[in-house]
C-alpha positions in Angstrom: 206.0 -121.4 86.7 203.4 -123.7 88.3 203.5 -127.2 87.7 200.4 -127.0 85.5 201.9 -124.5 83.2 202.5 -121.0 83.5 199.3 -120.0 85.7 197.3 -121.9 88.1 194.0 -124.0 86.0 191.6 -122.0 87.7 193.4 -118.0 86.4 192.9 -119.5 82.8 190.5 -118.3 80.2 189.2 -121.4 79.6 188.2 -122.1 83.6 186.4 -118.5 83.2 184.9 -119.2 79.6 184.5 -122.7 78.8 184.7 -123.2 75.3 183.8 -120.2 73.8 186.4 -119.3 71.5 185.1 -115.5 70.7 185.2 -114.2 74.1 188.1 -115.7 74.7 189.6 -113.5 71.0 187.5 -110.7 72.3 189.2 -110.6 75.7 192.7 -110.9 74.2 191.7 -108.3 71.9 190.6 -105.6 74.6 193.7 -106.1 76.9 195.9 -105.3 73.8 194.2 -102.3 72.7 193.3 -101.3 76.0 197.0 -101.4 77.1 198.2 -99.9 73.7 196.0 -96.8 73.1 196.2 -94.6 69.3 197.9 -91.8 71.0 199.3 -89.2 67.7 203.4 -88.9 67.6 204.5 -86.2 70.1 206.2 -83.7 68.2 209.3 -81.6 69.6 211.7 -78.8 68.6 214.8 -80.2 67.1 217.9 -77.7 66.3 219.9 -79.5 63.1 223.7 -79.3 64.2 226.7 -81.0 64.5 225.3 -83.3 67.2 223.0 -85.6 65.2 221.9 -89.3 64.7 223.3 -91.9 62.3 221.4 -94.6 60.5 222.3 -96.8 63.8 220.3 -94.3 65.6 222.7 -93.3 68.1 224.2 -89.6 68.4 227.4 -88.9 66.5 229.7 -86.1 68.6 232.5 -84.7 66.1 234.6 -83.2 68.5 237.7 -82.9 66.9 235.8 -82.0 63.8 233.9 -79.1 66.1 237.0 -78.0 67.8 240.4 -78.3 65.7 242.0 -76.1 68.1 241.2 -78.2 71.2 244.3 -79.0 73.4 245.3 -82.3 75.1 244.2 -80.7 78.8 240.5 -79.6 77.4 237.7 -81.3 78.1 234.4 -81.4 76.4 230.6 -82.1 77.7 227.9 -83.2 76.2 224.5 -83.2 78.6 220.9 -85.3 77.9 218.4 -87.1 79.4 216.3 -90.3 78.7 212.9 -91.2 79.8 212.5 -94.6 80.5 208.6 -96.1 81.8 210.3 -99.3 83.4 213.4 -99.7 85.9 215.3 -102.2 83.9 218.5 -102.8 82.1 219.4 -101.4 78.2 222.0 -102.0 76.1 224.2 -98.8 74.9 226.8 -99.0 72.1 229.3 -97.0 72.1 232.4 -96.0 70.0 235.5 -93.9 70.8 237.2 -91.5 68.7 239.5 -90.9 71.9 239.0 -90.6 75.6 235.8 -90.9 77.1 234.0 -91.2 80.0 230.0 -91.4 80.7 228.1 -90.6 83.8 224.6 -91.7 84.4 222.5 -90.1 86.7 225.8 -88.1 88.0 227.9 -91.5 88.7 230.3 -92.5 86.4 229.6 -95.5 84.4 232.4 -96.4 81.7 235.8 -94.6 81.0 237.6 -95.5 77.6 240.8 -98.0 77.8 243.2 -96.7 75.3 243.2 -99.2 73.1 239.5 -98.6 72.6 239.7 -95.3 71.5 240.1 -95.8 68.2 236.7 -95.0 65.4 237.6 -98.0 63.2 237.6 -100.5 66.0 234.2 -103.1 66.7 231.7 -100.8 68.8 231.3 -101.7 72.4 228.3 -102.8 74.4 227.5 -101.0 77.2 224.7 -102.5 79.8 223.5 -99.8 82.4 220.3 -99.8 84.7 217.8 -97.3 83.5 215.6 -95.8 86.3 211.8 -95.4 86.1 211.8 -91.4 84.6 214.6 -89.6 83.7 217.7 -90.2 83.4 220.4 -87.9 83.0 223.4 -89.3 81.0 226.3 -86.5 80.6 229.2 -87.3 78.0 233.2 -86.3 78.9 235.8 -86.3 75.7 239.4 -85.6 75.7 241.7 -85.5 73.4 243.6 -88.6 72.2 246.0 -90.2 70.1 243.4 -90.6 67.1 241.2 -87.5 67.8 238.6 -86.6 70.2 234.5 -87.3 70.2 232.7 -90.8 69.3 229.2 -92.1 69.3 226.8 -93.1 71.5 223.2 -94.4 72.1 220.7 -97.1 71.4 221.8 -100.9 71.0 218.6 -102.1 69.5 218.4 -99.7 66.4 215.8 -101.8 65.2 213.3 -102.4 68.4 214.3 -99.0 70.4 215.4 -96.1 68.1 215.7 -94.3 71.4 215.9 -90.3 71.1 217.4 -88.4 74.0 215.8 -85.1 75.2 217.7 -81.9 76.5 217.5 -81.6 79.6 217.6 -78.2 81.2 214.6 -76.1 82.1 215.3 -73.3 79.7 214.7 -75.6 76.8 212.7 -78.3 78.1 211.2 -80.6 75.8 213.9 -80.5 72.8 215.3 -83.6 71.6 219.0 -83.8 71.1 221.8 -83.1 73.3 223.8 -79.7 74.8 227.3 -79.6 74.8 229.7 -77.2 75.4 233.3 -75.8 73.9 236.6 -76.8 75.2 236.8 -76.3 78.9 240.3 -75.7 80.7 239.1 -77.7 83.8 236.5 -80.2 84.5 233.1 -79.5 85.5 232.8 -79.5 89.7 229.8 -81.4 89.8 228.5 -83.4 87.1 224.5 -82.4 86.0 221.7 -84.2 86.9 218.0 -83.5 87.4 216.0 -80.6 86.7 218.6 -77.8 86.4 218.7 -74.6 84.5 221.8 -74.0 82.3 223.4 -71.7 84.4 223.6 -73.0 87.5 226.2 -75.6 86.0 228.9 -72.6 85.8 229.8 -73.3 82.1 227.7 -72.0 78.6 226.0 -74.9 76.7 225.8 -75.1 72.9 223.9 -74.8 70.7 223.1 -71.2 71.6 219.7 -69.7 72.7 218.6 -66.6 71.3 220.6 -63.4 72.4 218.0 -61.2 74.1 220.3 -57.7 73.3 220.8 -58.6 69.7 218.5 -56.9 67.0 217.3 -59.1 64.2 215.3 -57.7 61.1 212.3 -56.7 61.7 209.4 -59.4 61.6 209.6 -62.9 62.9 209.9 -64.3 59.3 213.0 -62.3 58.3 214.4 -63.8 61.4 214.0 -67.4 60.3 214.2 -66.7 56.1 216.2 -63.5 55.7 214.8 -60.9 53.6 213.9 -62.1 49.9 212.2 -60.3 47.6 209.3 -62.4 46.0 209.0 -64.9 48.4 205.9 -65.6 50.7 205.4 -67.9 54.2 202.6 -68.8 56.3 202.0 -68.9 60.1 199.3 -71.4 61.9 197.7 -71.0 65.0 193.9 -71.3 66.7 191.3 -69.1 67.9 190.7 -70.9 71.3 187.0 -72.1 71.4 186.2 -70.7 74.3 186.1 -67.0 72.9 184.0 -67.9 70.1 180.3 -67.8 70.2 177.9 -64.7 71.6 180.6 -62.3 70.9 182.9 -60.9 67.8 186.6 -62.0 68.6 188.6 -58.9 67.8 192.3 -59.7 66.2 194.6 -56.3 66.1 198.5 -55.9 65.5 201.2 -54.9 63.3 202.0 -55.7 59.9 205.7 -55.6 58.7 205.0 -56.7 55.7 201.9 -57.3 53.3 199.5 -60.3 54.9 196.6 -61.8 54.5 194.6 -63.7 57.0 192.5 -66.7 56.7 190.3 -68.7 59.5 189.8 -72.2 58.5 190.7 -71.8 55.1 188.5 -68.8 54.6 190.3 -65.2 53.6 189.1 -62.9 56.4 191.1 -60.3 56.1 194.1 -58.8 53.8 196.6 -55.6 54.8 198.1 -54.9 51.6 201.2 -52.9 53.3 203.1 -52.4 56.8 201.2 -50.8 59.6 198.5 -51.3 62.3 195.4 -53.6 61.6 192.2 -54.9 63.4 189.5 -56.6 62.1 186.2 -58.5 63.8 185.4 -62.1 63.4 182.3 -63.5 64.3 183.1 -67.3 65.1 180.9 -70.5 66.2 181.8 -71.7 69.1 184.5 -74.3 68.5 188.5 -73.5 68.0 189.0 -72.3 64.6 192.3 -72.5 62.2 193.8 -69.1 61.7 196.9 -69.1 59.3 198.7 -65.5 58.0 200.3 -65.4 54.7 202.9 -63.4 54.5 204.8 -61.7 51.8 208.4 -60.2 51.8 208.7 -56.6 52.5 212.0 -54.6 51.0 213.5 -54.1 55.1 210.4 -56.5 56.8 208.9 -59.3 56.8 206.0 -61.0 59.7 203.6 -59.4 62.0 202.6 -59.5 65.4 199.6 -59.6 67.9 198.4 -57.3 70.3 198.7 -58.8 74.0 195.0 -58.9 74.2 194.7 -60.7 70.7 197.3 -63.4 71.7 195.9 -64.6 74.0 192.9 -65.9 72.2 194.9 -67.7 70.8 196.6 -71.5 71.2 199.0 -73.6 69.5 197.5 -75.5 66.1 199.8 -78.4 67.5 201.7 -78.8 71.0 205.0 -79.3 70.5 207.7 -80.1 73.4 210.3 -77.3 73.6 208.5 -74.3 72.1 206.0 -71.9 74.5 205.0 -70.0 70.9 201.4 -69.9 69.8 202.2 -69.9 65.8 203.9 -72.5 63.6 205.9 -71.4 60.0 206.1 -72.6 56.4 208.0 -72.0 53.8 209.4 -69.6 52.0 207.2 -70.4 49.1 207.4 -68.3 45.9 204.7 -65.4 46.3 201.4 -67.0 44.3 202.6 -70.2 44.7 199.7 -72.7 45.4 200.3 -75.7 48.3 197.6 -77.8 49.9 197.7 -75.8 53.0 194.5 -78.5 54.5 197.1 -81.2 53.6 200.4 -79.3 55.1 198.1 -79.3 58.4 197.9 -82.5 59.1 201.7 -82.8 59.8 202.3 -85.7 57.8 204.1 -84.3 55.0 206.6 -82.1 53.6 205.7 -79.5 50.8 208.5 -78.1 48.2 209.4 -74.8 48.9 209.8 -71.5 46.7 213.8 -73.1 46.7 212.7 -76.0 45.1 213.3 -78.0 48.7 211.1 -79.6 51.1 210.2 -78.1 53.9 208.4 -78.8 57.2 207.1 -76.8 59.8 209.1 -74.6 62.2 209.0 -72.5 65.3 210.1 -69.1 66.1 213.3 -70.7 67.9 216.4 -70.0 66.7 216.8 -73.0 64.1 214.2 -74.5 66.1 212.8 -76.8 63.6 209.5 -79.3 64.6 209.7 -83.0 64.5 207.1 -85.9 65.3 208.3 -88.6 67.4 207.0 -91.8 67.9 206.9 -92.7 71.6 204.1 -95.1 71.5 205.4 -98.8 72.5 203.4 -100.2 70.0 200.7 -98.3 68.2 201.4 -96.7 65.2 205.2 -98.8 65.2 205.9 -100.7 62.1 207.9 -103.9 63.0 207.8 -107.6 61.6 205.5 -108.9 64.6 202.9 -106.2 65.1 202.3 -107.1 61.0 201.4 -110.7 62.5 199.7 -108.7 65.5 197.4 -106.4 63.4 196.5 -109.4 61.2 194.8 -111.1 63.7 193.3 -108.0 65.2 192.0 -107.1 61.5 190.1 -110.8 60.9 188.8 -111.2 64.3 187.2 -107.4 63.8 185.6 -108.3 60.5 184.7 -112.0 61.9 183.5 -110.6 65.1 181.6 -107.6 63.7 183.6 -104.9 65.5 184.2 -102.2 63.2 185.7 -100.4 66.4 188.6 -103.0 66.5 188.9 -102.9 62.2 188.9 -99.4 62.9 192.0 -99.4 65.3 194.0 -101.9 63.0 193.3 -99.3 60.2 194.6 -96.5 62.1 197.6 -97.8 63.6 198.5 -98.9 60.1 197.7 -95.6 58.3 199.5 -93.8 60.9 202.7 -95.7 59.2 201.8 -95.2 56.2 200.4 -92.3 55.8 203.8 -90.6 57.4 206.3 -92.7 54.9 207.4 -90.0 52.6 208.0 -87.8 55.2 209.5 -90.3 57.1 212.3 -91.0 54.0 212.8 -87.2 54.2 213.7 -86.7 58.6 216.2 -89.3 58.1 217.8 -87.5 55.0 217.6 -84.5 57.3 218.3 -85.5 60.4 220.2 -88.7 60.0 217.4 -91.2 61.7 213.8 -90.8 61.4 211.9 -90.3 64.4 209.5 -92.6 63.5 209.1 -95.3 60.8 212.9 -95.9 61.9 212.2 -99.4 60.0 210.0 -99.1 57.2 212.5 -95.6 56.4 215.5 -97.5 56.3 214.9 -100.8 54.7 217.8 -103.3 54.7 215.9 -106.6 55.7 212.9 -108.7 55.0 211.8 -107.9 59.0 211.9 -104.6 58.1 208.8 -104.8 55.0 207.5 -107.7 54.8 204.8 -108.4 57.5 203.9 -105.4 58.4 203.6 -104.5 54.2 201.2 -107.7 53.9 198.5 -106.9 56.2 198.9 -103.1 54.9 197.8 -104.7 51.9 194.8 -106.7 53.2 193.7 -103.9 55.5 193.7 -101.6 52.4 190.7 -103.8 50.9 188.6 -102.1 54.1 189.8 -99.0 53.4 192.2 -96.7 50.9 194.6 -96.2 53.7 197.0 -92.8 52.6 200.3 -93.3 51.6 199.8 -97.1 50.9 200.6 -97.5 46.8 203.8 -95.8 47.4 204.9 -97.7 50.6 204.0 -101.0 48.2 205.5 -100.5 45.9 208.4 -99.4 47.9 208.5 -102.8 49.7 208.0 -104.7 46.0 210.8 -103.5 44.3 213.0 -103.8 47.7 212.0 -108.0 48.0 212.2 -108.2 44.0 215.3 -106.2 43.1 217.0 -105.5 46.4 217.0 -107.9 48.7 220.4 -110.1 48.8 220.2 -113.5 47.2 222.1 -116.6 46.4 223.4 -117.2 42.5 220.2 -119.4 42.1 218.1 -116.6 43.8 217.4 -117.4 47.3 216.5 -115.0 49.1 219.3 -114.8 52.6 220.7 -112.1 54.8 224.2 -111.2 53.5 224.6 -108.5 56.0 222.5 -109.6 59.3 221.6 -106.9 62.2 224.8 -108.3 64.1 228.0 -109.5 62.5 227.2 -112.8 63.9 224.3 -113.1 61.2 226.0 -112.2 58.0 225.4 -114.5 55.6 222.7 -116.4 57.0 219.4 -118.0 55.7 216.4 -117.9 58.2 213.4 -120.5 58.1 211.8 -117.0 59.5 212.1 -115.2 55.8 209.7 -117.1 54.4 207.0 -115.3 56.8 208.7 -112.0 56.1 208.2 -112.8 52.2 205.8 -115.0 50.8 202.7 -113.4 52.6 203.3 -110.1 50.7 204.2 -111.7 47.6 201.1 -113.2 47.4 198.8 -110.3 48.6 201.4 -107.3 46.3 200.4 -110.1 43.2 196.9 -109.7 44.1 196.9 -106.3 44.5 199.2 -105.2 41.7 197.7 -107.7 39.2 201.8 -109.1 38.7 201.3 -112.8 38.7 205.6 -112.9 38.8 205.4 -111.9 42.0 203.1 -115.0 43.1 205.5 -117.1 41.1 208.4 -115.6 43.0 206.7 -116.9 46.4 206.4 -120.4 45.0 209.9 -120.6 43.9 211.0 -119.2 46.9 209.5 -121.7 49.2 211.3 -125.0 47.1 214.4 -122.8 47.1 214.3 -122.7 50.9 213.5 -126.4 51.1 216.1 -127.5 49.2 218.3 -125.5 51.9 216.8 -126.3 55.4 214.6 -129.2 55.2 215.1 -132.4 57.2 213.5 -135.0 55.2 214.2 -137.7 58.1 212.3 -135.5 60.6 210.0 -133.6 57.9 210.6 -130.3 59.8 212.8 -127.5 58.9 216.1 -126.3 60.6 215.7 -122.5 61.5 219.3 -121.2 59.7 221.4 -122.0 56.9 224.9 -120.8 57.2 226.1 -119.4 54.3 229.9 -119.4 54.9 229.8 -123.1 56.3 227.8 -124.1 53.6 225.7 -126.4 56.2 222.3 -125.8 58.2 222.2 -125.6 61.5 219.7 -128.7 62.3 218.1 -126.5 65.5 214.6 -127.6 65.2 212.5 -124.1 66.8 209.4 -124.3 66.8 208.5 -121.0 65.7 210.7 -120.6 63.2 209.0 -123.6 62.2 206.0 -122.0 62.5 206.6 -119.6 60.2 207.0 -122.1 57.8 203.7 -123.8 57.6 201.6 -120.4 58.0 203.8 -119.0 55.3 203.3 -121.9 52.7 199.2 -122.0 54.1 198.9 -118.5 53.3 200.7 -119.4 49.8 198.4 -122.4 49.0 195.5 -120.1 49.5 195.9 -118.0 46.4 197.7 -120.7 44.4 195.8 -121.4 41.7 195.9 -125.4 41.5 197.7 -125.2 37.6 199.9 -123.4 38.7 203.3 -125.5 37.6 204.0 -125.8 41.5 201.3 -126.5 43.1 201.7 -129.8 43.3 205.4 -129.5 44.6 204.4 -127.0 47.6 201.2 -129.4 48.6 203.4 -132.2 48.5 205.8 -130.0 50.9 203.1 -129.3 52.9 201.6 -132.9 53.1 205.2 -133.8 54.8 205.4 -130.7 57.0 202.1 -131.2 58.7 203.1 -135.2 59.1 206.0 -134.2 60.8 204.3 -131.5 63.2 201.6 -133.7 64.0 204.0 -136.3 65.5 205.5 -133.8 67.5 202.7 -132.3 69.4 203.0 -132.6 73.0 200.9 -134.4 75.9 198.9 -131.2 76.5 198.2 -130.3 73.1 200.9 -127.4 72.5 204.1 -128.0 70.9 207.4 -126.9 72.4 210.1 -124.7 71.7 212.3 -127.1 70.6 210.0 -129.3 68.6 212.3 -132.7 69.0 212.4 -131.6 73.2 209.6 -132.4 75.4 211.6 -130.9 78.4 211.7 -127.5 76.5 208.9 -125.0 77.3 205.4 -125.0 75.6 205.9 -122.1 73.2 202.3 -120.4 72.2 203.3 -118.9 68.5 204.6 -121.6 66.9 201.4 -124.0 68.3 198.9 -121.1 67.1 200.8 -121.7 63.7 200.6 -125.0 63.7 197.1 -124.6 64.7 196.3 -122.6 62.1 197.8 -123.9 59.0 196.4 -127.6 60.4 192.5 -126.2 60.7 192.9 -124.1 56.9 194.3 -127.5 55.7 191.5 -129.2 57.0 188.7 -126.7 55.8 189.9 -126.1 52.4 190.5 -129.6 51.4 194.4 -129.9 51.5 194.8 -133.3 53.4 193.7 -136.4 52.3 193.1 -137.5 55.8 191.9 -134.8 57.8 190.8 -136.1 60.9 194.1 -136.5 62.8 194.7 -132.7 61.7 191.4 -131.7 63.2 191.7 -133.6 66.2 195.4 -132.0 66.5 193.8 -128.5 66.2 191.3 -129.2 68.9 193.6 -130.4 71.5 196.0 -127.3 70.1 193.4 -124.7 70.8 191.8 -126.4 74.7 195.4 -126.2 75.5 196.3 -122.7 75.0 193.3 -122.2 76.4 193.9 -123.7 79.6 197.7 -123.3 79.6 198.5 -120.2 77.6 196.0 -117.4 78.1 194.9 -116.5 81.7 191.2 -115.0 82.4 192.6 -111.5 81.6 193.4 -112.1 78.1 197.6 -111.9 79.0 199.3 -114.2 76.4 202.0 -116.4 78.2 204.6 -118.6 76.5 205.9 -116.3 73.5 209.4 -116.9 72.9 211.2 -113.9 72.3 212.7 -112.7 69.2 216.1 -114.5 68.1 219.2 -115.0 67.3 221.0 -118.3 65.9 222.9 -121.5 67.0 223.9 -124.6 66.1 223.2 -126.1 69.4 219.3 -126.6 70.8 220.7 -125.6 74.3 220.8 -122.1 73.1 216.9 -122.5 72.1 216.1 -124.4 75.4 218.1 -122.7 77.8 218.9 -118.8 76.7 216.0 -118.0 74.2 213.0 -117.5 76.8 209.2 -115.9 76.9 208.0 -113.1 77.6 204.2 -112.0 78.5 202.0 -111.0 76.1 204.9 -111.1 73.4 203.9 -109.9 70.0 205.3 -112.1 68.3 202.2 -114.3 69.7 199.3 -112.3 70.0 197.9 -111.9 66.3 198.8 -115.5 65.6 196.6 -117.0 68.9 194.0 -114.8 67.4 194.4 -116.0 64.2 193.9 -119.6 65.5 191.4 -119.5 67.1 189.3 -118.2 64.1 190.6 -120.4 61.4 189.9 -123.3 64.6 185.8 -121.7 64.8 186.0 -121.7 60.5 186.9 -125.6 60.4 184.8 -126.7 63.0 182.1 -124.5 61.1 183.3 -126.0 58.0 182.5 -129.1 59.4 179.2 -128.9 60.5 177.4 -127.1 58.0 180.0 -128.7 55.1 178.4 -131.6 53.0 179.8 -135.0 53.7 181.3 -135.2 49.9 183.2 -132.0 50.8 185.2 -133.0 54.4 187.5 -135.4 52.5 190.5 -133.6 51.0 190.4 -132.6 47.5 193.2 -130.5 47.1 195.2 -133.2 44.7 192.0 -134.1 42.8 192.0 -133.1 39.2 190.0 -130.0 38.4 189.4 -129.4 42.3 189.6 -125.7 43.1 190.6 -124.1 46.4 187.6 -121.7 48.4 
């Protein structure tokens, strides 16, 4: 770090733009979206089996469940690979159901201790170096006292639901692992790279198609069986290229009746088995082509002729599958689905067996999945709620409809996937995307993100959003652990080391959609729930001789912690801002929660440091300057002073300005990178953790939205202040009969 901060003066935003605060947004703005395109989910075959995720989103290997028989000298092997953009190192967790070792990239890398191989026992942490690409990581279980098999994966289910990929050629692109019976001797060499299946010497499970076998007749009856009655539908397109000037000519075979239809169109029905061929005379664009087909008595699908396939190319890409068609069903024969909605791959449709179904290839059980591999867009995670939020306001303020636009998308590409999202897990034991918002069992896991769903829903009608609400709602009002006189805390935390905590942090992961689901809903309890909540969590982690807030309240001591952070502190004021902006001023605690925030700004204010940002340990001047918790500060300061909240403004205001020129010149460098955002936490009772072990990391985004967020609300009050009649820059807030803006 230089002595002048975390860049030299002259790589800083403000040495390359003065004072003006909307470039500086602007530029922020285009680094994040420019690093974090809206690339769609990639979508991959997945083959259900016994080898499957748990809710902790790592891979669950019942060996001795699989293999009863297995004897003490066997050996089993389970083979996958793991992309990873970055050389760095990851946490696995692992648990033993009896022997076990793990090779990465062909070396070995753990082997079990007997008294670890036991399934009941506290899972173990596992820190290897992941290599830039792929890496090949290749299971070994034996038999042992206790049984055989265990789990392994992921140590971050929350922040990297990772998903490993098989990884031989012959089926390159699947996710999930291969694995192999019982072997009577190890393996000679341990797989890794590119290798095809055979060349290991041994037979991998699950099992490919057998090429000599004979299956019914027709590709459906190979996926469905044979059942009278019931209908499916295939989806593929007519390459553009081969429409236009001339007729594209589809011929085949019919094994069963089928009707075909180009973008939603009927083109052309066989009413029984045999040869067809039919003309279609096409613009020149790709085109939808889908085939509904009904249950012969001994049949059931069709096929192309060579010349008509290969017009042809897939309706969707998906890793693992070379087929040109996609399958449906089986639906009851008449039965009407939104085929137009079914296309879009962001939902499930009931099938003629009353269950929901999704699409599938032509792979034995080769079922189709979307993934999310994005890093950030289209995730849904406490801070990119904060990160969008700022995004959202500075594209309305700034007049970019192209930036609104990207919030919106990223947001609806959550949301509109939700229901389909609760139904992979069910299937598949961990969704491959929406891992959080799928499998709520924290505030982090609803209620940021849910909050500026609901305020970027006022743009747009963003699909999927009512039901993901209302979701979140009744989770926060009915679910959500809480104290006997109703505070909201974290009985069961994402490590044992949490349970029964209360976090300062909450209130951010509340209040903000309280206030905007009241709004939205029309239930005022939920607005009243948000006030209480607030009191409640003063009465627990306030420090009245400091007027700042400790960041945890253990439950089982009975006693806060006294660790002054600055951003859980943060999250305090912005919450309780954000709350006193709706409030109406009758409400019966209004008055309380002004007062609260009349002693949280005094204490902030006397804690601000000699360049104008606060630091991460508010009471420690020797602690870094940490950019999210001054942006908050920052923030909730400048609304306080615009909408008439502080009877004395003017120290606020000046604290706001010396706030914003030093993120400006400390914080931000010329290329919009965000320095200075502490990472996400854990808890201690002791401000060395907070000083010394919690650090930064660049362009954080747990910072981002909230710098962006300041320096509007900063360009609103100074606004406010020039164009504001004198009468009105003198706070108001307490005055009888005053209203807020």
């Amino acid at each position: 770090m230089s002595r002048h901060g975390y860049f030299e003066p002259e790589e800083s935003i403000a040495y390359q733009s003065g004072e003006d605060v909307m470039h500086t947004l602007m530029t922020i703005a285009a680094r994040y979206i420019g690093a974090n395109p809206p690339h769609p989910p990639v979508y991959r075959v997945t083959r259900p089996g016994p080898v499957r995720k748990t809710d902790d989103h790592r891979y669950c290997f019942p060996v001795g469940e699989l293999f009863p028989g297995m004897r003490q000298e066997q050996k089993v092997y389970a083979w996958a690979k793991l992309w990873s953009d970055s050389e760095h190192d990851f946490i696995f967790h692992v648990t033993c159901f009896g022997p076990l070792r793990i090779y990465h990239n062909g070396i070995a890398a753990y082997g079990s201790a007997i008294d670890e191989e036991y399934p009941a026992l506290p899972l173990l942490k596992l820190k290897l170096r992941l290599l830039k690409g792929w890496n090949d990581f290749v299971l070994e279980f034996s038999c042992g006292q206790h049984g055989s098999g265990g789990l392994f994966g992921t140590g971050s289910r929350k922040n990297k639901p990772l998903h490993f990929i098989v990884p031989s050629l012959e089926r390159e692109g699947e996710e999930g692992w291969l694995y192999t019976e019982p072997l009577d001797a190890p393996l000679l060499k341990i797989p890794a790279g590119p290798l095809r299946e055979e060349v290991t010497g041994v037979r991998w499970l699950p099992r490919q198609e057998e090429s000599g076998a004979a299956p019914p007749k027709g590709q459906l009856a190979r996926m469905y069986g044979l059942s009278s009655g019931m209908s499916a539908y295939a989806w593929t397109k007519i390459n553009g290229t081969y429409c236009g000037r001339e007729p594209v000519m589809i011929s085949g075979e019919a094994f069963s009746p089928v009707e075909f239809s180009v973008d939603g169109q009927l083109v052309f029905r066989q009413e029984r088995a045999g040869t067809f061929r039919f003309e279609l005379q096409l613009s020149p664009a790709s085109h939808n082509l889908t085939a509904n087909c009904l249950c012969g008595e001994q049949a059931w699908g069709f096929r192309l002729d060579p010349a008509s396939l290969a017009l042809l190319t897939p309706a969707q890409d998906v890793k693992g599958y070379s087929g040109k068609w996609l399958y449906l069903g089986p639906f009851q024969a008449g039965q009407e689905i939104d085929l137009a909605a079914c296309q879009t791959m962001k939902q499930t449709v009931r099938s003629g067996t009353d269950e929901e179904v999704y699409w599938r290839t032509e792979l034995q059980d080769g079922e189709v999945r979307p993934f999310l591999e994005n890093e950030w867009f289209g995730r849904w995670n406490y801070p990119l709620g904060v990160t969008l939020y700022g995004l959202l306001q500075l594209g309305k303020a700034g007049h970019r409809p192209d930036i609104r636009d990207y919030v919106l998308d990223h947001i609806e590409f959550a949301s509109s996937r939700f229901s389909y999202s609760l139904w992979d897990r069910a299937r598949y034991g961990a969704a491959g995307l929406n891992n959080q918002l799928s499998h709520i069992d924290s505030l982090d896991d609803c209620g940021s993100f849910g909050a500026t769903m609901l305020l970027a829903g006022q743009e747009r009608k963003l699909e999927g959003a009512a039901l993901t609400a209302a979701h979140i709602a009744d989770y926060i009002l009915h679910r959500q652990d809480r104290l006997e006189d109703g505070t909201l805390y974290r009985k069961v935390g994402v490590s044992r080391t949490m349970d029964n905590t209360m976090w300062c942090d909450d209130l951010y992961m509340s209040i903000p959609f309280l206030c905007r689901y009241a709004h939205w809903s029309g239930d005022g309890k939920a607005l009243d729930e948000a006030a209480r909540q607030v009191l409640l969590y003063k009465k627990y982690l306030y420090i009245p001789e400091r007027q700042i807030m400790s960041h945890v309240f253990d439950v089982e001591r009975g006693q806060p912690t006294l660790t002054p952070w600055g951003r859980g502190n943060g999250w305090v004021l912005f919450s309780l801002s954000e709350l006193l902006t709706v409030l109406p001023h009758e409400h019966p605690s209004f008055t309380a929660l002004l007062q609260f925030y009349w002693e949280l700004c005094a204490g902030y204010l006397g804690l601000q440091g000699r360049n104008g940002l606060w630091h991460q340990v508010l009471t420690d001047p020797e602690s870094y300057e940490e950019t999210s918790c001054t942006s908050m500060f920052i923030y909730s300061f400048a609304r306080g002073v615009r909408l008439g909240w502080l009877l004395d403004p003017e120290p606020y205001s000046q604290a706001v300005l010396r706030g914003w020129k030093g993120l400006t010149r400390r914080s931000i460098d010329k290329q919009g990178n965000v320095y200075g955002v502490c990472r996400g936490s854990s808890y201690a009772f002791s401000n060395q953790y907070y000083k010394h072990e919690l650090s930064w990391n660049l362009n954080d985004t747990h910072g981002i939205g909230i710098v962006l967020l300041a320096g509007l609300e900063a360009m609103s009050m100074q606004d406010w202040q020039v164009h504001a009649p004198a009468a009105e820059r003198v706070g108001t807030a307490a005055k009888p009969g005053s209203r807020t803006p």
